[in-house]
PLY file of the C-alpha trace (Angstrom):
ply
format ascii 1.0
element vertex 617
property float x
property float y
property float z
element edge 616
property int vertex1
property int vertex2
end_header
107.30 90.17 78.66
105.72 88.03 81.46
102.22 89.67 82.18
101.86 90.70 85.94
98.56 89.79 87.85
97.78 91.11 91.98
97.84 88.83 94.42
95.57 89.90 96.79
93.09 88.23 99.65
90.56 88.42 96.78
92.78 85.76 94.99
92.11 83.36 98.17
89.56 81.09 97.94
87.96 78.17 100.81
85.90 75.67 98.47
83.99 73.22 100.57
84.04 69.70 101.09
81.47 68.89 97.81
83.17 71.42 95.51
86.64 70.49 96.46
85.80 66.38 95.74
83.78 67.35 92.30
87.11 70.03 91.03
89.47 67.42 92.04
88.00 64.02 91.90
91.18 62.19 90.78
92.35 62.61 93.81
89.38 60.66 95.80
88.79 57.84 93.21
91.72 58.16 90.73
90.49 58.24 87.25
87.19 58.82 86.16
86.53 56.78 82.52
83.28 55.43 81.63
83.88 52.26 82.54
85.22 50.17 80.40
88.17 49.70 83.04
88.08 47.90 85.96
89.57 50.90 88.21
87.55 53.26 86.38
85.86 55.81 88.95
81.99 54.43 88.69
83.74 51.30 90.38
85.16 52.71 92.86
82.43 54.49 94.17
80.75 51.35 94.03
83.73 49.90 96.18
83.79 53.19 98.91
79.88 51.90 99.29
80.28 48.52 99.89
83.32 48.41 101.88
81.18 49.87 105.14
78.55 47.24 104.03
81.63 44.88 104.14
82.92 46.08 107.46
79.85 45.68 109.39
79.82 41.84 108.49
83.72 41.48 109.38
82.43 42.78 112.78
79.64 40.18 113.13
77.18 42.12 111.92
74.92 41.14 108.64
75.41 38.17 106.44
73.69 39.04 103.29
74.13 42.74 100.91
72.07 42.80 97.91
72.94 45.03 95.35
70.89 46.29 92.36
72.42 48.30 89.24
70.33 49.23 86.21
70.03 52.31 84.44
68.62 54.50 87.05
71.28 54.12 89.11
72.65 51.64 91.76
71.06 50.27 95.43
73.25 48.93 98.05
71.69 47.52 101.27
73.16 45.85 104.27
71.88 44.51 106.90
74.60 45.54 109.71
74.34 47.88 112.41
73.00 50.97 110.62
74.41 54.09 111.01
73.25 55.62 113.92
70.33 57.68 113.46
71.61 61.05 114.91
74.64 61.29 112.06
73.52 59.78 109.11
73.86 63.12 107.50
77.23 63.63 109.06
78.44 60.69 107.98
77.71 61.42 104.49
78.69 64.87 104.22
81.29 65.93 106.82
85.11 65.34 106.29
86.87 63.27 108.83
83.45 61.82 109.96
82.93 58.31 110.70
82.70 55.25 113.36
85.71 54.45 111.64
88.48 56.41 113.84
86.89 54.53 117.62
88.85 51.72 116.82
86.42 49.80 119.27
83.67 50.04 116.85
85.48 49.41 114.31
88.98 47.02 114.45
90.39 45.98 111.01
88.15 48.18 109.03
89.04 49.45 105.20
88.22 52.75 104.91
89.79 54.87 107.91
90.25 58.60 106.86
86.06 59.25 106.47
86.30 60.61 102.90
84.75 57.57 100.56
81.46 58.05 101.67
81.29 61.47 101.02
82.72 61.40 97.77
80.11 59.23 96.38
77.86 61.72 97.70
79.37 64.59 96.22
80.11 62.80 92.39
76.49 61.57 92.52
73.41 63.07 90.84
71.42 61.61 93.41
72.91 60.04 96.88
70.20 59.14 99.15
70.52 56.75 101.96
68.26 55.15 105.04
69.21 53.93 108.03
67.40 51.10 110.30
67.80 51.09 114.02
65.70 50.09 117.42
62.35 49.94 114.60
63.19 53.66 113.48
64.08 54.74 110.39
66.02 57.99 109.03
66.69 59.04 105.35
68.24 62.03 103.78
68.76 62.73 100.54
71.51 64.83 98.62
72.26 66.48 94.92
75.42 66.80 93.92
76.78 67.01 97.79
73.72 69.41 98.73
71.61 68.06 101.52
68.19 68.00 99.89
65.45 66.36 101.87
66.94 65.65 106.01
63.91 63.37 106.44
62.26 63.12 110.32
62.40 59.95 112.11
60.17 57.27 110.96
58.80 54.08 112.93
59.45 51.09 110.73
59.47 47.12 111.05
62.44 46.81 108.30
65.37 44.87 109.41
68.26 46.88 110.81
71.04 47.94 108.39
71.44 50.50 105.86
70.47 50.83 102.17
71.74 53.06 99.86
70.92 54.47 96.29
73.13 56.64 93.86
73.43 57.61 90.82
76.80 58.63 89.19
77.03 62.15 87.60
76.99 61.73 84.38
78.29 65.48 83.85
81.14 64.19 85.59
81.30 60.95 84.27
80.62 60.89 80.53
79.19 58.11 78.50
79.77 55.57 81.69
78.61 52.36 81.85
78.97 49.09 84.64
80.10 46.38 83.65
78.48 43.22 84.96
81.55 41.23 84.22
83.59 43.97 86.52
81.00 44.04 88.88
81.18 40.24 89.31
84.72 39.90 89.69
85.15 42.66 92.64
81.67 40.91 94.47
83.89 37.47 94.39
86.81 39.23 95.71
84.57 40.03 98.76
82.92 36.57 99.23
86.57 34.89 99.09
87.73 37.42 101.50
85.11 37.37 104.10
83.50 33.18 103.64
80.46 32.85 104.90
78.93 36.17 103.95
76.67 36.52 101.12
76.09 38.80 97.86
73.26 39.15 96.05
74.06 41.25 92.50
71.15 41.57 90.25
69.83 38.17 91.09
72.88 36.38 91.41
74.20 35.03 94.51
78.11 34.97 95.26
79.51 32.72 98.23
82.91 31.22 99.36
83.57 28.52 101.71
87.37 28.04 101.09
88.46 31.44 100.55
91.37 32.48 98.75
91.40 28.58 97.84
88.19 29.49 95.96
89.65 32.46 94.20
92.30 30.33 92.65
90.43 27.58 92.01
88.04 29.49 89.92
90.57 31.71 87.89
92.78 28.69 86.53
92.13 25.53 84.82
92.59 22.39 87.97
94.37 20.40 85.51
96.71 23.29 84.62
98.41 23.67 88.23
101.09 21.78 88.68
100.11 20.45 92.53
97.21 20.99 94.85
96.40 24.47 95.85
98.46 24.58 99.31
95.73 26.87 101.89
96.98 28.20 104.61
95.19 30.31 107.53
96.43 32.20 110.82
94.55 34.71 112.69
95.06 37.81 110.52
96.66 36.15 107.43
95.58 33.66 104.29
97.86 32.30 101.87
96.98 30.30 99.14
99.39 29.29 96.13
100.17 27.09 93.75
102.35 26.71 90.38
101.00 26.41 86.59
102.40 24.14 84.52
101.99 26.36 81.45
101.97 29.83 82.57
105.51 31.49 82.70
105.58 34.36 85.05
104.31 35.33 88.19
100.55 35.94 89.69
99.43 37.50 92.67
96.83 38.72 94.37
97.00 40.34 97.30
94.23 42.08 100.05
94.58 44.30 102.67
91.91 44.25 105.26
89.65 43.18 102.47
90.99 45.86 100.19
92.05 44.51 96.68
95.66 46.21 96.40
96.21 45.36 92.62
98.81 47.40 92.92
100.98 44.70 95.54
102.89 46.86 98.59
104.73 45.89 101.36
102.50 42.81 102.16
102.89 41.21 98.80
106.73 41.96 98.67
106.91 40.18 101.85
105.68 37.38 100.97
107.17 37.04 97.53
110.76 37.06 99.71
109.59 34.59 102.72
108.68 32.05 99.89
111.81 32.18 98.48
113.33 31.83 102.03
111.38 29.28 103.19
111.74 27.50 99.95
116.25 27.50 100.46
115.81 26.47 103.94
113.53 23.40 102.94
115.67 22.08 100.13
119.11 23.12 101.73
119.81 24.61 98.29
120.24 28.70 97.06
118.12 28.33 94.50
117.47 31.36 92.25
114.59 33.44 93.55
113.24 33.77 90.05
113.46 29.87 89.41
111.85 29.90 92.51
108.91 31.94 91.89
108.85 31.24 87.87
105.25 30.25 86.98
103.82 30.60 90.55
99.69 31.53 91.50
99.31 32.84 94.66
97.09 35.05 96.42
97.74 36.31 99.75
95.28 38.28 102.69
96.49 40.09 105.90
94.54 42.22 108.28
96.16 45.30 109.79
95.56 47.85 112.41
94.43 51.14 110.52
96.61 50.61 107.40
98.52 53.32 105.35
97.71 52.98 101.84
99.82 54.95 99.44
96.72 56.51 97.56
92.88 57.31 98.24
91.81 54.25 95.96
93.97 51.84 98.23
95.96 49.71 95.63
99.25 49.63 97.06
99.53 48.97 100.49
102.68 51.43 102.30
102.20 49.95 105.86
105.33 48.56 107.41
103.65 47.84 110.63
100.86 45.09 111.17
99.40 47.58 114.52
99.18 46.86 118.40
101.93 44.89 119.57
102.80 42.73 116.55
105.90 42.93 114.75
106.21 44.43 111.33
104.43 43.28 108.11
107.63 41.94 106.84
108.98 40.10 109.56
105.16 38.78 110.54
104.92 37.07 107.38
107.97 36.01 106.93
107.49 33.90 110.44
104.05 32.92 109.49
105.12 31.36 106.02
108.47 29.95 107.63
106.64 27.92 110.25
103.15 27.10 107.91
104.64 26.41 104.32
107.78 24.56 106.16
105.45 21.94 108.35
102.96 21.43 105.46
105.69 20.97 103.06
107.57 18.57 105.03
104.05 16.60 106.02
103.08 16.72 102.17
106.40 14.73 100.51
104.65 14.47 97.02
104.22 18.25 96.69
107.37 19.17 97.90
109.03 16.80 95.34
106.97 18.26 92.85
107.98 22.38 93.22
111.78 20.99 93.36
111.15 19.38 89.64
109.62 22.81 88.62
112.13 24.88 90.28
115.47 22.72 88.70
113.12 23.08 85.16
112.89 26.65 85.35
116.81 26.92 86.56
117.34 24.44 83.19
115.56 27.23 81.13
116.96 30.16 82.36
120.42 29.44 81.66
119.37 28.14 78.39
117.69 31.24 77.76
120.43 33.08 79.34
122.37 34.37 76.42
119.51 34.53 74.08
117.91 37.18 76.62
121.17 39.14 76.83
121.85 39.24 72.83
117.81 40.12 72.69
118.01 43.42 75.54
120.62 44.76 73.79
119.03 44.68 70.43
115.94 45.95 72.09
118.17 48.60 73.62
120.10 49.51 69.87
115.99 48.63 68.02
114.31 51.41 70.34
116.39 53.93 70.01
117.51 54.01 66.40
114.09 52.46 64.80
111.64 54.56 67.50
109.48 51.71 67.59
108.40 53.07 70.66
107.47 56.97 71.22
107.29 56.95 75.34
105.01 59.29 77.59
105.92 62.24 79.84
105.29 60.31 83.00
107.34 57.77 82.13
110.32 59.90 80.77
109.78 61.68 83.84
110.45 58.53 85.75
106.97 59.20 87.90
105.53 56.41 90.20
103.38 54.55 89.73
99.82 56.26 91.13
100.70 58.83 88.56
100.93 56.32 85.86
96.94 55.09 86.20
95.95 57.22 83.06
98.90 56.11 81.13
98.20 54.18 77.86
99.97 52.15 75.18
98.49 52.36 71.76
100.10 49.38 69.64
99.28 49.95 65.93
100.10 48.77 62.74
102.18 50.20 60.05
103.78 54.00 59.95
100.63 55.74 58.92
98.41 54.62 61.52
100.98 55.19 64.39
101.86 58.45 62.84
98.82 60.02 63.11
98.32 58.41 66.57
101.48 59.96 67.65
100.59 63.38 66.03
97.30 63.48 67.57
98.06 61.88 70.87
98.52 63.92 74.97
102.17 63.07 75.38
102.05 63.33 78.94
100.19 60.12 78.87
99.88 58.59 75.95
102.71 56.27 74.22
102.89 54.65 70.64
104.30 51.31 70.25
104.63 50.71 66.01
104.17 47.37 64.64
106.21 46.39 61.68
103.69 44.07 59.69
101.85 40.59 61.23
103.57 39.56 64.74
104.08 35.58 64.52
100.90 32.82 65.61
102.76 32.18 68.79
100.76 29.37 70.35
101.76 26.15 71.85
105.29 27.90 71.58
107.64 28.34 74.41
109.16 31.48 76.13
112.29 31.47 73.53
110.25 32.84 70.95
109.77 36.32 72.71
113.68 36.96 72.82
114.06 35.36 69.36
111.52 37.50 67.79
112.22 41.36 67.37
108.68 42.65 67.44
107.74 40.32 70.78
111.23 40.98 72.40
110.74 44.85 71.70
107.05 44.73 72.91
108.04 42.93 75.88
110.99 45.65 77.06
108.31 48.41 76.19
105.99 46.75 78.46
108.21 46.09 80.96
106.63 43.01 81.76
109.65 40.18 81.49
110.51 39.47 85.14
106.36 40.49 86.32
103.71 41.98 85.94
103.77 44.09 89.18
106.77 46.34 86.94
103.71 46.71 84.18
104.89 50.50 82.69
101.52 51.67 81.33
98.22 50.56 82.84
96.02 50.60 79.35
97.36 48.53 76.79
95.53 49.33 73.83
95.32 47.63 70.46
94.90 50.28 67.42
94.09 48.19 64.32
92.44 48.90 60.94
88.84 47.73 61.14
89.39 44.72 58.54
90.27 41.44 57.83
93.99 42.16 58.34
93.46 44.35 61.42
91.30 41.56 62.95
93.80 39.03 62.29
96.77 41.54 63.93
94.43 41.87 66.70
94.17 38.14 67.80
98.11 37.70 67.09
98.61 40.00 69.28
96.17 38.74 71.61
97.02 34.98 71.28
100.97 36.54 72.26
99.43 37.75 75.69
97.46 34.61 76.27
100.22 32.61 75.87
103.14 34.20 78.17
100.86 37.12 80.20
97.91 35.86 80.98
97.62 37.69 84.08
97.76 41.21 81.82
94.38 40.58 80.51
93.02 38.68 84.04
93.80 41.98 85.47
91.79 43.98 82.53
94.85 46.18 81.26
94.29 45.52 77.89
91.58 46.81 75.51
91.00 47.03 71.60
90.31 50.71 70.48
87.47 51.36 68.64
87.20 54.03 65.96
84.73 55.03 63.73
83.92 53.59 60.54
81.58 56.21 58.49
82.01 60.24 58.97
78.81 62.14 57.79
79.15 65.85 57.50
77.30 68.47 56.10
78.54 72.44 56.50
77.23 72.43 59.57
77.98 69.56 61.22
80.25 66.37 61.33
79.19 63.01 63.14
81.93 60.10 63.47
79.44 56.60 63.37
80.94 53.35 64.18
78.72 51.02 63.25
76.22 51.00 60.15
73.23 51.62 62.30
74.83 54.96 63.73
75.39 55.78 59.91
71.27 55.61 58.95
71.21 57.32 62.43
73.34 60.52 60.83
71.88 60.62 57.69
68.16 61.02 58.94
69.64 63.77 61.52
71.63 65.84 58.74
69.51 65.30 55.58
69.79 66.68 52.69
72.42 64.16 51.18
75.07 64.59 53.38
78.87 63.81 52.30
79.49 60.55 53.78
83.71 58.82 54.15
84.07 55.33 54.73
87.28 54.59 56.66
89.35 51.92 55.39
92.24 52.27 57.93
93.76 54.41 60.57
95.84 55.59 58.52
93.52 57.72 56.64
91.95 59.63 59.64
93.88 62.70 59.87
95.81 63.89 63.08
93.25 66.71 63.60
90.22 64.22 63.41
91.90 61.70 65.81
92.26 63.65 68.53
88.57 63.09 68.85
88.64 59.38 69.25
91.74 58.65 71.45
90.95 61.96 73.77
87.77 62.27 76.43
85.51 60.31 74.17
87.78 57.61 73.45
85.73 54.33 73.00
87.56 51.22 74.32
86.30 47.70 74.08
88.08 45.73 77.04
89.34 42.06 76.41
87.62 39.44 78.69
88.40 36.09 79.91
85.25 33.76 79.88
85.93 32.38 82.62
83.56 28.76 81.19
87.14 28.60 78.81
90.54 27.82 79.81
93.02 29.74 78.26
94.61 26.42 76.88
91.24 25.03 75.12
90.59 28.97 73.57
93.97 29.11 72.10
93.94 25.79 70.85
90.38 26.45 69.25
90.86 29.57 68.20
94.63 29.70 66.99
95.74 25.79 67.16
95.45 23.75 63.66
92.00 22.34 63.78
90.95 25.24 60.73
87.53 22.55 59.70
85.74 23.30 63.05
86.49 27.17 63.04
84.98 26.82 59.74
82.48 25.74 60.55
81.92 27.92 64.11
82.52 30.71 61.53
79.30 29.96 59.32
77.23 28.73 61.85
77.55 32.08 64.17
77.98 34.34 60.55
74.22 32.71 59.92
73.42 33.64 63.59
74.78 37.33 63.28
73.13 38.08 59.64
69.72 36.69 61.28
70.00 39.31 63.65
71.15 42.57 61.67
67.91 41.59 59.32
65.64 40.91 62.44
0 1
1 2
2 3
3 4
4 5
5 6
6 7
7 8
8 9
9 10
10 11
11 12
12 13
13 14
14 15
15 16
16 17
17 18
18 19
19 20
20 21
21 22
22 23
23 24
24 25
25 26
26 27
27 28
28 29
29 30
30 31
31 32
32 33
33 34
34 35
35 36
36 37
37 38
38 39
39 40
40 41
41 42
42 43
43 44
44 45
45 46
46 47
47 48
48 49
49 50
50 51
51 52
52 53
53 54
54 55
55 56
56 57
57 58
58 59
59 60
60 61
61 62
62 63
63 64
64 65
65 66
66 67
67 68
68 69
69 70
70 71
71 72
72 73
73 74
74 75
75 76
76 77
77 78
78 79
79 80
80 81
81 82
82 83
83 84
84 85
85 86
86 87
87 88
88 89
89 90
90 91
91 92
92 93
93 94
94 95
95 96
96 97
97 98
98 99
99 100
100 101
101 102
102 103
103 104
104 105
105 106
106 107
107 108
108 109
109 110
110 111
111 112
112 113
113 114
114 115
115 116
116 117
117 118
118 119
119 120
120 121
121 122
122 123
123 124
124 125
125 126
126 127
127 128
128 129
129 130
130 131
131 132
132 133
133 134
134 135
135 136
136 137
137 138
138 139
139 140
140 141
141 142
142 143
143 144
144 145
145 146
146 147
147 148
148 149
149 150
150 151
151 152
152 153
153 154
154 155
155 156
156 157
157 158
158 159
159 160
160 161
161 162
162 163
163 164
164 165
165 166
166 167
167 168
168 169
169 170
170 171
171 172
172 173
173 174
174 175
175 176
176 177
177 178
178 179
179 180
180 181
181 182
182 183
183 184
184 185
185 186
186 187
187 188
188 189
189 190
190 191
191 192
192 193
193 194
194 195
195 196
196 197
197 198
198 199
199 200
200 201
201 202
202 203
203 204
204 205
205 206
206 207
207 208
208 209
209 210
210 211
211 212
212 213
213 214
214 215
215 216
216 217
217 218
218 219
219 220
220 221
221 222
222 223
223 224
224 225
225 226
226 227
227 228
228 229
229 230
230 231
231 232
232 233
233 234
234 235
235 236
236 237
237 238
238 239
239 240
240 241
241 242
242 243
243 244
244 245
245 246
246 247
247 248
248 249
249 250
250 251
251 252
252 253
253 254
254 255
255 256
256 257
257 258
258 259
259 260
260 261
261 262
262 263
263 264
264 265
265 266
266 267
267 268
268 269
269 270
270 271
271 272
272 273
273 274
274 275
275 276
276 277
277 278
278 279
279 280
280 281
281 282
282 283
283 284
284 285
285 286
286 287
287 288
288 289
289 290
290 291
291 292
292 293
293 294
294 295
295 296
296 297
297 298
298 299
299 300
300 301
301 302
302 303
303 304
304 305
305 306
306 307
307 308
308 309
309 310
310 311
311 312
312 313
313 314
314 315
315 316
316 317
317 318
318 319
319 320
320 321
321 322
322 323
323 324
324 325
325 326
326 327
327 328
328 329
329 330
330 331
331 332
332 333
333 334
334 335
335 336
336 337
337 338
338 339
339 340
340 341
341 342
342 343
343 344
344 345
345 346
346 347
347 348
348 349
349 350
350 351
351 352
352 353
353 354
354 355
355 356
356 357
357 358
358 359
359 360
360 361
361 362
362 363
363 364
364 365
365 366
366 367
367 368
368 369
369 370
370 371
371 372
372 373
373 374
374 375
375 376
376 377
377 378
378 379
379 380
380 381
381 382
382 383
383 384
384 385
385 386
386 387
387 388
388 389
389 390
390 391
391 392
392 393
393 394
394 395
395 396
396 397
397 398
398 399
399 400
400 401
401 402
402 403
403 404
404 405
405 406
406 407
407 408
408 409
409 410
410 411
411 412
412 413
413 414
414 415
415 416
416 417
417 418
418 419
419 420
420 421
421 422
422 423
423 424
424 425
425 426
426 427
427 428
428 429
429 430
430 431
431 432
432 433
433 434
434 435
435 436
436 437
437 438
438 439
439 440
440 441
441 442
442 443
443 444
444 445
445 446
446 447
447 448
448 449
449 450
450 451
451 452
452 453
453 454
454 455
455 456
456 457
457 458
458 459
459 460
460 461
461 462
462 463
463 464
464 465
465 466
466 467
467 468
468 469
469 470
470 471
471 472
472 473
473 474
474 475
475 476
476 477
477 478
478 479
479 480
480 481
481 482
482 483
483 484
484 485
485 486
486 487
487 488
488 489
489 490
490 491
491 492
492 493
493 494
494 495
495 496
496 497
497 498
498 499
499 500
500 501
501 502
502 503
503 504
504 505
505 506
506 507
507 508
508 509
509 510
510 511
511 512
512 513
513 514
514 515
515 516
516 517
517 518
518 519
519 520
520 521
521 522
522 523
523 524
524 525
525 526
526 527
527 528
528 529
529 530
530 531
531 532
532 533
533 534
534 535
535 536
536 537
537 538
538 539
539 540
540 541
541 542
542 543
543 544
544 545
545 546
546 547
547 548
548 549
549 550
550 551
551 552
552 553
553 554
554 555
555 556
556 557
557 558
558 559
559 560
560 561
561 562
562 563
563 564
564 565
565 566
566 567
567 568
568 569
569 570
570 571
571 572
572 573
573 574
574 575
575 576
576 577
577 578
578 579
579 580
580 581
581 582
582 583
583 584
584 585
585 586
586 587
587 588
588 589
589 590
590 591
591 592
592 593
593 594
594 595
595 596
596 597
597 598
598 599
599 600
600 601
601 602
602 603
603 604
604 605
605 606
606 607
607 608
608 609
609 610
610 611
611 612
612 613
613 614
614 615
615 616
């Protein structure tokens, strides 16, 4: 029998602004993590920071923000307008507060609804923040959202802007740690977004000139693209593409008032269909869109009047309408590419001659590929239902979109033991198992075929979702679970080498990690600590004493259910997989996984020395 409760005005209950943003903070700055993702919350408040910094240069107003993050927390100063001295404390602590909604202060601005701000605030230890105006200054400091020092007004001979300090809860935030390589990449998104303004991060100094010409110039190997990047600018858009010669699908990125939207929207469909368009009307032919668009690099940036993003953290534009009295996003790019990509096209004969080869190559392949991929979907169809290769997630049985789906993982392990005991010890509302069936094939220098010809690439693929694009990614962690050995490193850089080689853009974008789990549990009667590396082991046994008992794991396999729950839960430890971006992806594979086995020999003893050196030291 159902047990009954009252429901009376005592059940009612009016939290404020701070306590409603720290009981709810997915739904401010989507997950939380500890930062070994690059959407992970300790980023975004980073981002909700710098965006106003960001906005008062787009509106002619500071050139340089220098930004400092160490261990006691992170500074952000600007040298804009600074907020004005009357409501710095509204600003930072009142809901639907900001210069934001007077559209005259602020045009094309990111944040519009007042709440990013204040959400640092409220997730921060300490948020404390001065303002420079007219040679005064104001600060105020807060804990955990509570105003704790409203300081008075100050003379000062500091240059005008506004400099803030925080310092992410870690009660809130567990274990977290920035990134420097995250850091980097979302300070170059700003500087290609916004050229001429200047970041300072820890030292380092980021610029663009050329804009999103920069940003692709940087992520891919020159010799790799097919043709010159084509750049083109209007008053509130930048386009700037370009095909690879080796990559095989497609790669966007796309901004939104400076916004990364990693998640694409209405703006990046748009585009993707005016290409194609623009590209049947130049060559007089109905070429397939996806021979079109096969292997393409683009990135493309539009400024809109107060944009509708379909979530707090702003990764997918909704917007259908560019503001004003412009037409709609759609049919504003569409005449913007049309025109731009037509004239330079018809002015640049060499480059024009050069997408036609690509796109009759990539019509060539497809058909050739064409019944291969149709005998390999419906053995992927027949594989993942009879051999359950795959053991899907709630939200995506559920069929949920994809804002729901940022906490959704893929765990791809090795063998039945290991993914049993993942799958046992797993939260099925957002965590899937994809089982390996021994070593996946060295796939390098090989061509797209291989993926429908092989079972375990063809099923990964269709689990993945990821054949046609990225954008249609199904789980945003990609996680591989190996055995902490020879054979589970190999597996690891098969696996690895396979995204390389056909989805680069799924490691560019940081989805996928390698999960780490411990090597060594030490227990006594009282207590059990999991250690993953030797040190934490000599750590343990001087805490517990008294000759504790002390299991070295071999494999995954033989950590029980109950016990993994531990490591794939809140305290899961994930190792994310990094481009250098000094390496193209060409020379690493071909180092790392081509034929040349005397100089990885020899890299292997010369960095073994290097590595023993240092344990001893």
């Amino acid at each position: 029998m159902a047990v009954s409760s009252n429901y009376t005005e005592d059940n009612i209950r009016s939290l404020d602004w701070k306590e409603h943003i720290r009981m709810r903070p997915g739904m401010y700055i989507g997950k939380l993590g500890d930062g070994s993702s690059p959407d992970d919350g300790i980023y975004i408040l980073l981002k909700e920071i710098l965006d106003n910094s960001i906005d008062e240069f787009v509106m002619g107003a500071g050139k340089t923000i220098e930004i400092s993050i160490s261990d006691s927390g992170v500074f952000v100063r600007d040298y804009g307008r600074g907020i004005p001295l009357g409501k710095v404390v509204d600003v930072v602590s009142k809901m639907n507060t900001g210069g934001k909604y007077d559209t005259r202060a602020f045009k094309k601005a990111v944040g519009l609804n007042g709440v990013g701000t204040k959400a640092v605030n409220a997730l921060s230890s300490i948020f404390k923040v001065e303002s420079c105006r007219d040679g005064k200054l104001k600060a105020v400091t807060f804990e955990t959202g509570n105003l704790l020092e409203d300081g008075p007004l100050e003379e000062t001979s500091r240059r005008k802007g506004t400099k803030v300090y925080f310092k992410p809860d870690d009660s809130i935030f567990k274990h977290y740690k920035y990134r420097a390589e995250y850091v980097s990449k979302m300070l170059k998104y700003y500087v290609y977004l916004n050229p001429g303004l200047t970041i300072v991060f820890n030292g380092d100094k980021y610029f663009s000139d050329n804009g999103l010409k920069d940003l692709l110039e940087d992520n891919n190997d020159i010799e790799k693209l097919l043709y010159p990047i084509i750049h083109l600018k209007g008053d509130d858009i930048e386009i700037a593409l370009t095909h690879s010669r080796i990559q095989y699908s497609e790669e966007y990125y796309s901004f939104v008032n400076g916004q990364h939207t990693t998640q694409g929207g209405t703006h990046q469909s748009a585009f993707r269909e005016s290409l194609v368009r623009t590209i049947r009307d130049f060559y007089g032919k109905s070429y397939d869109a996806t021979d079109i668009r096969k292997s393409i690099i683009a990135a493309i940036s539009i400024k809109v009047m107060e944009p509708i993003f379909e979530s707090q953290t702003k990764t997918k534009l909704g917007s259908t309408e560019m503001g004003g009295k412009l037409p709609t996003v759609r049919s504003y790019i569409n005449d913007f590419v049309s025109k731009y990509l037509d004239n330079f096209l018809h002015k640049n004969p060499e480059t024009a001659e050069r997408i036609q080869k690509k796109i009759i190559q990539a019509e060539k392949e497809r058909k050739e590929l064409s019944g291969i991929r149709k005998l390999a979907r419906e053995r992927a169809k027949k594989s993942s239902l009879h051999n359950k290769k795959l053991r899907d997630c709630r939200v995506h049985l559920n069929d949920m979109n994809k804002e729901n789906r940022l906490d959704s993982t893929l765990f791809i392990t090795e063998g039945d033991s290991a993914s049993g005991s993942i799958t046992k010890s797993r939260d099925v509302n957002t965590q899937a198992v994809f089982s390996l069936r021994g070593k996946p094939l060295n796939c390098y220098s090989m061509t797209k075929k291989i993926v429908y010809e092989n079972e375990e690439f063809n099923l990964l693929q269709a689990a993945l979702n990821i054949e046609e694009s990225i954008e249609y990614l199904r789980y945003n962690n990609v996680v591989i679970a190996t055995d902490a050995d020879v054979d589970g490193m190999h597996i690891r850089l098969l696996l690895i080498t396979f995204f390389l080689q056909f989805f680069p853009e799924l490691i560019k974008e940081g989805h996928l990690f390698i999960l780490q789990t411990p090597l060594f549990r030490v227990r006594n009667k009282k207590e059990t600590i999991y250690c993953y590396s030797e040190k934490e082991r000599v750590k343990a046994i001087n805490k517990l004493g008294n000759k504790p008992e002390i299991t070295r794991f071999k494999g995954l396999g033989e950590i029980s259910p109950n016990e993994f729950k531990h490591f794939i839960g809140d305290t899961i430890r994930l190792d994310p997989v990094m481009l250098d971006e000094n390496f193209s992806i060409e020379d690493l594979l071909s180092f790392y996984m081509g034929k040349n086995t005397p100089d990885r020999q020899k890299f292997i003893i010369e960095n073994l020395k290097v590595e023993l050196d240092r344990i001893d030291s």
